[in-house]
PDB file of N, CA, C and O in Angstrom:
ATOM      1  N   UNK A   1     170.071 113.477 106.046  1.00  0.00           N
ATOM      2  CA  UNK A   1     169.367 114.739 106.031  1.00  0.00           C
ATOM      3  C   UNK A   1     168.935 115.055 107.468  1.00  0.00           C
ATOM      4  O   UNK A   1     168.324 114.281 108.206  1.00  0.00           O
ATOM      5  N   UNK A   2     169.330 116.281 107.758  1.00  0.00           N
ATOM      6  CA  UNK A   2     168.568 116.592 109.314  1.00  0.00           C
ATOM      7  C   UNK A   2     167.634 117.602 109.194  1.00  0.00           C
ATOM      8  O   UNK A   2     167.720 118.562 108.429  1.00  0.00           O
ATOM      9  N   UNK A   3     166.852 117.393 109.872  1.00  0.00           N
ATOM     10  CA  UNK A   3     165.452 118.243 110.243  1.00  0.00           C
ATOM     11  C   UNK A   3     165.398 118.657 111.596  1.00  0.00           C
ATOM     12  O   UNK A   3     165.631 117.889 112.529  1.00  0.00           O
ATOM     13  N   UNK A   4     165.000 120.238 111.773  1.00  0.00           N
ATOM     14  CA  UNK A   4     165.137 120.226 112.838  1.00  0.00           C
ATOM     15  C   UNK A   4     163.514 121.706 112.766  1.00  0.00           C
ATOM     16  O   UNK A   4     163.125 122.387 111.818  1.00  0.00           O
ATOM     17  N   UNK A   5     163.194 121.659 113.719  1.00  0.00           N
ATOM     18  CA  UNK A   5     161.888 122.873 114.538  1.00  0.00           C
ATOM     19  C   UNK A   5     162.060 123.749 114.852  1.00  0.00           C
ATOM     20  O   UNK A   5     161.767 123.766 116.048  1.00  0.00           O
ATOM     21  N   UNK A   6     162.545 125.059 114.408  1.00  0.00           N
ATOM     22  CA  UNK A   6     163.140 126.235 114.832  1.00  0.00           C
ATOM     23  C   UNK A   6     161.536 127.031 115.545  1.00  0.00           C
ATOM     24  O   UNK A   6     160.477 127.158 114.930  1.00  0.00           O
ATOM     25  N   UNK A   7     161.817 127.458 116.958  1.00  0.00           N
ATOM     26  CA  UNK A   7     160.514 128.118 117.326  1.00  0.00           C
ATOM     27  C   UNK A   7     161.241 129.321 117.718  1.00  0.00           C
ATOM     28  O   UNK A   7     162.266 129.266 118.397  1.00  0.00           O
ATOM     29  N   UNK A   8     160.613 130.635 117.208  1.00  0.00           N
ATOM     30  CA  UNK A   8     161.227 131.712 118.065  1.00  0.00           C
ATOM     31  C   UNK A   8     160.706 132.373 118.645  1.00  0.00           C
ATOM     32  O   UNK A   8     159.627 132.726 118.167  1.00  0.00           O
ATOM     33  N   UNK A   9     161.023 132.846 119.741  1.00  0.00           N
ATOM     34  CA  UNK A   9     159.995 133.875 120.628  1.00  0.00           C
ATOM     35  C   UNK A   9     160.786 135.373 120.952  1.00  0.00           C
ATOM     36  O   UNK A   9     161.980 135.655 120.850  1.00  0.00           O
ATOM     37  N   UNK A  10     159.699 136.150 121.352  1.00  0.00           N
ATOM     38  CA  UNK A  10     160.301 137.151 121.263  1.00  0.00           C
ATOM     39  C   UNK A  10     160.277 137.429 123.371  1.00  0.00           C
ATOM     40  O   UNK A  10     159.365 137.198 124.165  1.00  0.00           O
ATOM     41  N   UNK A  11     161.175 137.784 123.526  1.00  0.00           N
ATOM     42  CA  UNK A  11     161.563 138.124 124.948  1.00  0.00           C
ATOM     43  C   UNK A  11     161.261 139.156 125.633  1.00  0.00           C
ATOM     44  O   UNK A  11     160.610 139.927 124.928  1.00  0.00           O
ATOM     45  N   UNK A  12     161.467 139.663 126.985  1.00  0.00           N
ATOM     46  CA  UNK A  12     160.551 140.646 127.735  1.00  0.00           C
ATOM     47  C   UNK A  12     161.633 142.087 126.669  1.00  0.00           C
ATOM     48  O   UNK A  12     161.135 143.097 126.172  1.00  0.00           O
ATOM     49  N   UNK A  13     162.771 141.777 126.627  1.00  0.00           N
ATOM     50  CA  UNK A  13     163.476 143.222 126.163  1.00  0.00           C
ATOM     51  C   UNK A  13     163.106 142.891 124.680  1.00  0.00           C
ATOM     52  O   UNK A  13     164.054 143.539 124.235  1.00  0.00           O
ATOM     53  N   UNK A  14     162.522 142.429 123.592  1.00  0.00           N
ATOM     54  CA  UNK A  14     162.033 142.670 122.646  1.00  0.00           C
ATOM     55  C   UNK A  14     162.743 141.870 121.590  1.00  0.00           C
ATOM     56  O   UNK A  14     162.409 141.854 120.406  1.00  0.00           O
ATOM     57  N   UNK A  15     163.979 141.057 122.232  1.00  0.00           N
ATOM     58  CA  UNK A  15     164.686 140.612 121.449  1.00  0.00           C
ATOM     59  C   UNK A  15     164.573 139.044 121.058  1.00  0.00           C
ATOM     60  O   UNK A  15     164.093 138.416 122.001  1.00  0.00           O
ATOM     61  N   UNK A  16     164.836 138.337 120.088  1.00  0.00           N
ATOM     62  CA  UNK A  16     164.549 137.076 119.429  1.00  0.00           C
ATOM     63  C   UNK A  16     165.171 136.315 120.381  1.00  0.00           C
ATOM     64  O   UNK A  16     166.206 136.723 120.907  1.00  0.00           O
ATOM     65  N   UNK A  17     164.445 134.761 120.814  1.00  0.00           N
ATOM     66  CA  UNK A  17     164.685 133.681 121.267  1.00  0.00           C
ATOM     67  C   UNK A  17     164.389 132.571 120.707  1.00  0.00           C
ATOM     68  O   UNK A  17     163.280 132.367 120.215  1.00  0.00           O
ATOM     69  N   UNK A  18     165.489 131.580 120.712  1.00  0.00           N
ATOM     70  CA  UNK A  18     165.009 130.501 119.767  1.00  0.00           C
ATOM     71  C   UNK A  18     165.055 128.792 120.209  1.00  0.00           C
ATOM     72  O   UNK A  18     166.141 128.215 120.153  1.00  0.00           O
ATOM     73  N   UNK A  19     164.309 128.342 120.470  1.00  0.00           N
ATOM     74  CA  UNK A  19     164.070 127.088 120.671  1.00  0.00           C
ATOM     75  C   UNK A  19     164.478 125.593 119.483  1.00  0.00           C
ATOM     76  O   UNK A  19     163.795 125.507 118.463  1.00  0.00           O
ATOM     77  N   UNK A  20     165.201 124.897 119.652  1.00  0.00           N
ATOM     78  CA  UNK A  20     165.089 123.825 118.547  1.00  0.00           C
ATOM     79  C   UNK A  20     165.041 122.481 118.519  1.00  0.00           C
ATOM     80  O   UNK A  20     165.989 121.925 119.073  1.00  0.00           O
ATOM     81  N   UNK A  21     164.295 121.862 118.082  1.00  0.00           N
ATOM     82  CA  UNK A  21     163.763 120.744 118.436  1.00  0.00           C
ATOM     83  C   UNK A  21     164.409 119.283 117.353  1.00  0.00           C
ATOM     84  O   UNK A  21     163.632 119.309 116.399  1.00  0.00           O
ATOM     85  N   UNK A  22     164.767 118.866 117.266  1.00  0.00           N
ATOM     86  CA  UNK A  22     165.297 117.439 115.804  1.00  0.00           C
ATOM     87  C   UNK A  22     164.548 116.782 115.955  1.00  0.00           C
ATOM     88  O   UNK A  22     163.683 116.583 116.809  1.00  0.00           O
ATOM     89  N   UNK A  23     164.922 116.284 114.879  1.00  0.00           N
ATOM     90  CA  UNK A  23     163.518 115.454 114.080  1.00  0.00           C
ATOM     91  C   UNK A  23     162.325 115.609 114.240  1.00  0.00           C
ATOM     92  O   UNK A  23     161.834 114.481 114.203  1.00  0.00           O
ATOM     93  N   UNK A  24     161.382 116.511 114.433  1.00  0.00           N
ATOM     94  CA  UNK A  24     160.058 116.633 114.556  1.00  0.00           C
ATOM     95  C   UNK A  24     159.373 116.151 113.771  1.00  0.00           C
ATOM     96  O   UNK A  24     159.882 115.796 112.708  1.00  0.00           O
ATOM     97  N   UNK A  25     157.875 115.948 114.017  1.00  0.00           N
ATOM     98  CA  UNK A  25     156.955 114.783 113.375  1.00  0.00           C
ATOM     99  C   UNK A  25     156.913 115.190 111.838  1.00  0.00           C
ATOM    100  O   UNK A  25     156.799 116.393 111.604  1.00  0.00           O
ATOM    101  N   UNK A  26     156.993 114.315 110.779  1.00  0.00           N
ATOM    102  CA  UNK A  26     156.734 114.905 109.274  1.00  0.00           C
ATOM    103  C   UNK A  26     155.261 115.122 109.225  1.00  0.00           C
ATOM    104  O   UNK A  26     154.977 115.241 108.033  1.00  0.00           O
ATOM    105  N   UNK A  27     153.854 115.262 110.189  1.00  0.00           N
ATOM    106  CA  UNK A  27     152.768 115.435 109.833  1.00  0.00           C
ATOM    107  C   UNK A  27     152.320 116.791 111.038  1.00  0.00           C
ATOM    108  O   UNK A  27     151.348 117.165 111.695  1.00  0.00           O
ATOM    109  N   UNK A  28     153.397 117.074 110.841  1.00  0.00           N
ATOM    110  CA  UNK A  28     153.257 118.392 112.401  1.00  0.00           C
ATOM    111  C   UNK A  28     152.644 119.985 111.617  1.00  0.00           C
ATOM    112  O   UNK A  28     153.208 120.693 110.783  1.00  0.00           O
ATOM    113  N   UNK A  29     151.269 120.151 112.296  1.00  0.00           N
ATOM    114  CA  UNK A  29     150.658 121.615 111.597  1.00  0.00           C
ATOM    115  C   UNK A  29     150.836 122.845 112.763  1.00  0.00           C
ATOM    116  O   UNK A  29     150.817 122.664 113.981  1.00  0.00           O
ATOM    117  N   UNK A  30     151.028 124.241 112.008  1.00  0.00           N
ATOM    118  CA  UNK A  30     151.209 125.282 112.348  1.00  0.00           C
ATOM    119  C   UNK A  30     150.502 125.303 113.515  1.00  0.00           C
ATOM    120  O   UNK A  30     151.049 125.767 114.516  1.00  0.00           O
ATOM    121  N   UNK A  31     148.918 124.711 113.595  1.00  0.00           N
ATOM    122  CA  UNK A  31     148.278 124.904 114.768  1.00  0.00           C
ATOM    123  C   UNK A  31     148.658 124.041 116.193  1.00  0.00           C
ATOM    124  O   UNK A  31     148.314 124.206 117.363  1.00  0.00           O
ATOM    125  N   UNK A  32     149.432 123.159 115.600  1.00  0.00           N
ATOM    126  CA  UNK A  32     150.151 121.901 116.819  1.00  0.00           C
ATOM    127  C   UNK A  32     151.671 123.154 117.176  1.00  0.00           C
ATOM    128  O   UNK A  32     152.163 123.486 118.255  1.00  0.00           O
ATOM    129  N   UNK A  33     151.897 123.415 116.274  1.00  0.00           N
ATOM    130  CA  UNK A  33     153.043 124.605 116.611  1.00  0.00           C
ATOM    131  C   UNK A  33     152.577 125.615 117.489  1.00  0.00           C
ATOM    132  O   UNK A  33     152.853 125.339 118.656  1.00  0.00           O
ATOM    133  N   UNK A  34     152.131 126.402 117.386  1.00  0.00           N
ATOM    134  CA  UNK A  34     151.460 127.406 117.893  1.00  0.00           C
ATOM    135  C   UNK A  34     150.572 127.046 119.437  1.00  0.00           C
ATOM    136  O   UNK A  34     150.494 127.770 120.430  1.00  0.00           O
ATOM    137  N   UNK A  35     150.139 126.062 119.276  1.00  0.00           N
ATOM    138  CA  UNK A  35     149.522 125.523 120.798  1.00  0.00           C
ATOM    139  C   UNK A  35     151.026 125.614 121.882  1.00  0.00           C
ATOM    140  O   UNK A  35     151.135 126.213 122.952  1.00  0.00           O
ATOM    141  N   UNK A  36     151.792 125.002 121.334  1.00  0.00           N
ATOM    142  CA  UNK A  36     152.956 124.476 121.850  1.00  0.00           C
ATOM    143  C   UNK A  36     153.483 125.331 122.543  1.00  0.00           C
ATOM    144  O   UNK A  36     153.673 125.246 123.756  1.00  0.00           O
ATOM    145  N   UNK A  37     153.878 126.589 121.553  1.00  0.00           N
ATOM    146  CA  UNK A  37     154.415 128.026 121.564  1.00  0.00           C
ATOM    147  C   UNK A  37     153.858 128.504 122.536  1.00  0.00           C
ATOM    148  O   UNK A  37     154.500 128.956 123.484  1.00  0.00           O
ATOM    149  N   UNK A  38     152.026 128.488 122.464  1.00  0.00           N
ATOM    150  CA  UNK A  38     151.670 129.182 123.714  1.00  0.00           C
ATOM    151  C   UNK A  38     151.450 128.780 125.078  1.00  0.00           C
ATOM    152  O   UNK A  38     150.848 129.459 125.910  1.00  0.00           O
ATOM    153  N   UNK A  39     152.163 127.206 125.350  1.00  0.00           N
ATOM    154  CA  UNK A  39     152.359 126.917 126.469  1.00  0.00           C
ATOM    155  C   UNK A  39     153.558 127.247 126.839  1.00  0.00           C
ATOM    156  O   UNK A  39     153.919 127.181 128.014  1.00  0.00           O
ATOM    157  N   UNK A  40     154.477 127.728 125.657  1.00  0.00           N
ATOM    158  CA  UNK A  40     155.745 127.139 126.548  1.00  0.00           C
ATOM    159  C   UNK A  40     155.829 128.756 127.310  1.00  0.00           C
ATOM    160  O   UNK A  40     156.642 128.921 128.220  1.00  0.00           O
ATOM    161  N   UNK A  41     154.905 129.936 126.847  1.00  0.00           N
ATOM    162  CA  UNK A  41     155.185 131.008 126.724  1.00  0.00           C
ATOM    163  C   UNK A  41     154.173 131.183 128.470  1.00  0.00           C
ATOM    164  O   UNK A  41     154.778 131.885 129.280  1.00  0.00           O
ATOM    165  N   UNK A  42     153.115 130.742 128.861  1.00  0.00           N
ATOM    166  CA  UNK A  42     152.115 130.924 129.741  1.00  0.00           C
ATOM    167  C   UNK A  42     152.711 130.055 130.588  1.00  0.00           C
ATOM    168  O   UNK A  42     151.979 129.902 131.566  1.00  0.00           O
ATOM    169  N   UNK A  43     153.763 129.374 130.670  1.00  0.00           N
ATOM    170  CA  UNK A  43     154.311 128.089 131.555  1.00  0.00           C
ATOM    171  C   UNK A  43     155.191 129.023 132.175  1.00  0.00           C
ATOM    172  O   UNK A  43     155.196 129.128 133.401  1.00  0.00           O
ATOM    173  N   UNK A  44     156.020 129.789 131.370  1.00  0.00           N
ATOM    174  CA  UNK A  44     157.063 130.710 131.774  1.00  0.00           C
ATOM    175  C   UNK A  44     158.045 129.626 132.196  1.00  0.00           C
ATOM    176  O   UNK A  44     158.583 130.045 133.221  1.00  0.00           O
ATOM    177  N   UNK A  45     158.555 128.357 131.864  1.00  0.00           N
ATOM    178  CA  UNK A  45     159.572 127.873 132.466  1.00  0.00           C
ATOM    179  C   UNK A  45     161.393 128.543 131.644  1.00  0.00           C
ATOM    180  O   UNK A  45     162.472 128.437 132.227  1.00  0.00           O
ATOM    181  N   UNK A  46     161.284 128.888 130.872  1.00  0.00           N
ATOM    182  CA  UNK A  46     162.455 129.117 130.070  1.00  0.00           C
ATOM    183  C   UNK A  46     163.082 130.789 130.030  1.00  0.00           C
ATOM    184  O   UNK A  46     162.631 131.428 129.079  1.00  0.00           O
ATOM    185  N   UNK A  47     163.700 131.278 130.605  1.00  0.00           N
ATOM    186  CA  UNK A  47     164.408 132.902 131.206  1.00  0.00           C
ATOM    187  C   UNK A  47     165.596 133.235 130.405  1.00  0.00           C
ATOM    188  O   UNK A  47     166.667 132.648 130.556  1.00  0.00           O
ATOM    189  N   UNK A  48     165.434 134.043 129.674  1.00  0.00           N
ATOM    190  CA  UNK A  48     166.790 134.264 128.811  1.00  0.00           C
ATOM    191  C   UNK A  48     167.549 135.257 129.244  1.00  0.00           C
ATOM    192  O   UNK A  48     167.230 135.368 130.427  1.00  0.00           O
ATOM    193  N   UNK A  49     168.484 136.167 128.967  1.00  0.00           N
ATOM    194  CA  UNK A  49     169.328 137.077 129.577  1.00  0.00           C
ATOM    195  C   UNK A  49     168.483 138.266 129.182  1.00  0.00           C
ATOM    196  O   UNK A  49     168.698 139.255 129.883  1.00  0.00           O
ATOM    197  N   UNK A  50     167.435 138.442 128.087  1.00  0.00           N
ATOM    198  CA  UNK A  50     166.319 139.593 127.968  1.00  0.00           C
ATOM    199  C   UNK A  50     165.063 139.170 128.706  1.00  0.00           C
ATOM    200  O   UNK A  50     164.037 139.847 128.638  1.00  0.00           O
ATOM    201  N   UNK A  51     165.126 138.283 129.265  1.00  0.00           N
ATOM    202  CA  UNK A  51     163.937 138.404 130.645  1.00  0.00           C
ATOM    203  C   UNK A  51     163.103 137.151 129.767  1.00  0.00           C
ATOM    204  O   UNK A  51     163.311 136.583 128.695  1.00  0.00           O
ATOM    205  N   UNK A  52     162.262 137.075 130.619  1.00  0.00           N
ATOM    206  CA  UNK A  52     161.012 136.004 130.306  1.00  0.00           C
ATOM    207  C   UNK A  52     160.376 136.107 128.714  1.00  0.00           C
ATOM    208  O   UNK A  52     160.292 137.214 128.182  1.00  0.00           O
ATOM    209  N   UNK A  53     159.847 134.616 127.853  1.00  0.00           N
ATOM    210  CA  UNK A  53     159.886 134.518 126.599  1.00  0.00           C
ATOM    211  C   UNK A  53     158.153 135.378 127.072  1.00  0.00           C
ATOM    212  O   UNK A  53     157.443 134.983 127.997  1.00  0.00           O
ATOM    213  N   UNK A  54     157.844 136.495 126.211  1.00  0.00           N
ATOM    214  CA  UNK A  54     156.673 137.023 125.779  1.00  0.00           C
ATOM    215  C   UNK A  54     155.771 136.628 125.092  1.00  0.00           C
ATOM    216  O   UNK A  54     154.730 136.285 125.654  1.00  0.00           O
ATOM    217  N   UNK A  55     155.906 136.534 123.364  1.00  0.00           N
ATOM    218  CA  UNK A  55     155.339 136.469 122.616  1.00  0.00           C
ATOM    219  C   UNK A  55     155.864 134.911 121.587  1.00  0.00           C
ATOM    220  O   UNK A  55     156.750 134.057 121.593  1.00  0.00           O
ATOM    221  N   UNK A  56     154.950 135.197 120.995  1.00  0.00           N
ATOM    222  CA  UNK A  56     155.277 134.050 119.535  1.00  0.00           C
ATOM    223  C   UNK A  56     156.369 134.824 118.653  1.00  0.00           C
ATOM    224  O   UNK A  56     156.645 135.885 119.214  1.00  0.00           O
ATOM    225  N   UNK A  57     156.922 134.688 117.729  1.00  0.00           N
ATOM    226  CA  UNK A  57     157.524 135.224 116.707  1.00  0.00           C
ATOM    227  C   UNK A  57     157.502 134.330 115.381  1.00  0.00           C
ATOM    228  O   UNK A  57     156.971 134.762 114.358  1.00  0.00           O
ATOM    229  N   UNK A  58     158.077 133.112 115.435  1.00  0.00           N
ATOM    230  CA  UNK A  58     157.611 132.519 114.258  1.00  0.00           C
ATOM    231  C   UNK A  58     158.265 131.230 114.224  1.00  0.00           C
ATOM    232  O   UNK A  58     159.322 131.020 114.819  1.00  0.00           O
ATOM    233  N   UNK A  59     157.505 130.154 113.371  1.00  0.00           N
ATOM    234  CA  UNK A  59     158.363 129.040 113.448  1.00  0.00           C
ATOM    235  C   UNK A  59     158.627 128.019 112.239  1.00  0.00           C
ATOM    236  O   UNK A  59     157.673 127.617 111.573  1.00  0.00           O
ATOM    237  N   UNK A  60     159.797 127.654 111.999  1.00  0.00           N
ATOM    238  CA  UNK A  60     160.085 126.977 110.931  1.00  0.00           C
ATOM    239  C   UNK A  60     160.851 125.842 111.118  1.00  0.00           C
ATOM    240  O   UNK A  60     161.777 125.652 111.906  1.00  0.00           O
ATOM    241  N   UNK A  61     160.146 124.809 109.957  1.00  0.00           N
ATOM    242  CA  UNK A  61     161.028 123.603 109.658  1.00  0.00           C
ATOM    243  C   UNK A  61     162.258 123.784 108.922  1.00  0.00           C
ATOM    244  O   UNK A  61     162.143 124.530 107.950  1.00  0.00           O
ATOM    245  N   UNK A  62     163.369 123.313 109.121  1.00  0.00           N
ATOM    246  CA  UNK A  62     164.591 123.197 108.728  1.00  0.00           C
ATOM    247  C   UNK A  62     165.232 122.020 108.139  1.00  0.00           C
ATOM    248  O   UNK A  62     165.800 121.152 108.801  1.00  0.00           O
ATOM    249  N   UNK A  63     165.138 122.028 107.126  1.00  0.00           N
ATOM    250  CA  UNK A  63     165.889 120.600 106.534  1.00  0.00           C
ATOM    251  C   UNK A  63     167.184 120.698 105.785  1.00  0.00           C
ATOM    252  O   UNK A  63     167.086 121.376 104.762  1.00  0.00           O
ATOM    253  N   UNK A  64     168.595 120.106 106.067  1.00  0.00           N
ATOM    254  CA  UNK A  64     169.586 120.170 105.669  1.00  0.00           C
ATOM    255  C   UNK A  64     170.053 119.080 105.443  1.00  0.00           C
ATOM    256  O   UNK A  64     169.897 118.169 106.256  1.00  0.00           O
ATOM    257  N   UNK A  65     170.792 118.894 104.200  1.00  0.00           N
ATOM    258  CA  UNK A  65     171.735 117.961 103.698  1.00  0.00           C
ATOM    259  C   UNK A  65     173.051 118.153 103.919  1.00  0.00           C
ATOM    260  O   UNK A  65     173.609 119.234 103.731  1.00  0.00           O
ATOM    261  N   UNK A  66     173.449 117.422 104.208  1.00  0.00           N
ATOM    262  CA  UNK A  66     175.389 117.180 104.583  1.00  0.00           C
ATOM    263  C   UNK A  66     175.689 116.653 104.393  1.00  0.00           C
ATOM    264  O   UNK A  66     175.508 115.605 105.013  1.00  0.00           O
ATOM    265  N   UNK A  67     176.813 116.728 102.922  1.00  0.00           N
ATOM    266  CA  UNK A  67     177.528 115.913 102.478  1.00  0.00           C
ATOM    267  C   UNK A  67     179.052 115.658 103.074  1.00  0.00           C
ATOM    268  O   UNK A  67     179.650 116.666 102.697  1.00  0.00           O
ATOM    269  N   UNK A  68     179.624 115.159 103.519  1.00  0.00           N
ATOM    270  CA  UNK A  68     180.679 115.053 104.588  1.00  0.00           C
ATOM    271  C   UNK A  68     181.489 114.485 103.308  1.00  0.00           C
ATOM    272  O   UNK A  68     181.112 113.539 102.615  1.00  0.00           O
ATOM    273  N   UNK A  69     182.492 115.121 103.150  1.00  0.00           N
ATOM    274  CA  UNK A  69     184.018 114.816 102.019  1.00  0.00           C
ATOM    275  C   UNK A  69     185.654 114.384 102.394  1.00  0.00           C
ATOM    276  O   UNK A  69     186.559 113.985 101.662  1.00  0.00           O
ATOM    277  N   UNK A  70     185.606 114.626 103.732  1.00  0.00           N
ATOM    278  CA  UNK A  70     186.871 113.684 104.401  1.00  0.00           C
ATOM    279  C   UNK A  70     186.465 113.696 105.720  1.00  0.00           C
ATOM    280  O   UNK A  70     187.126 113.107 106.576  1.00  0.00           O
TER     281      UNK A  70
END
């Protein structure tokens, strides 16, 4: 099963950016999310082709099963 941290931000032209993280902690809260989000956003280290990440947008855990058949 993989798990993975989908964070998205929204960019200077308005458009979705998305960050993803594997395996993140199984005891990880919205507010440990959101701290995170707003460093990575006030750090400004990360520049997408719509300009610098702005805002929060939203973030979700992802868990998938893969069954592999040949």
């Amino acid at each position: 099963m993989n798990t993975t941290l989908e964070m998205n931000f929204i960019n200077a032209s308005g458009k979705n950016s998305r960050i993803t993280l594997n395996d993140p902690r199984a005891d990880l809260t919205a507010t440990e999310v959101e701290q995170v989000m707003d460093r990575i956003i006030l750090a400004n280290i990360f520049n997408t082709p719509g300009g610098d990440l702005t805002q929060i947008g939203s973030a979700r855990i992802v868990t998938r099963d893969v069954i592999e058949l040949l």
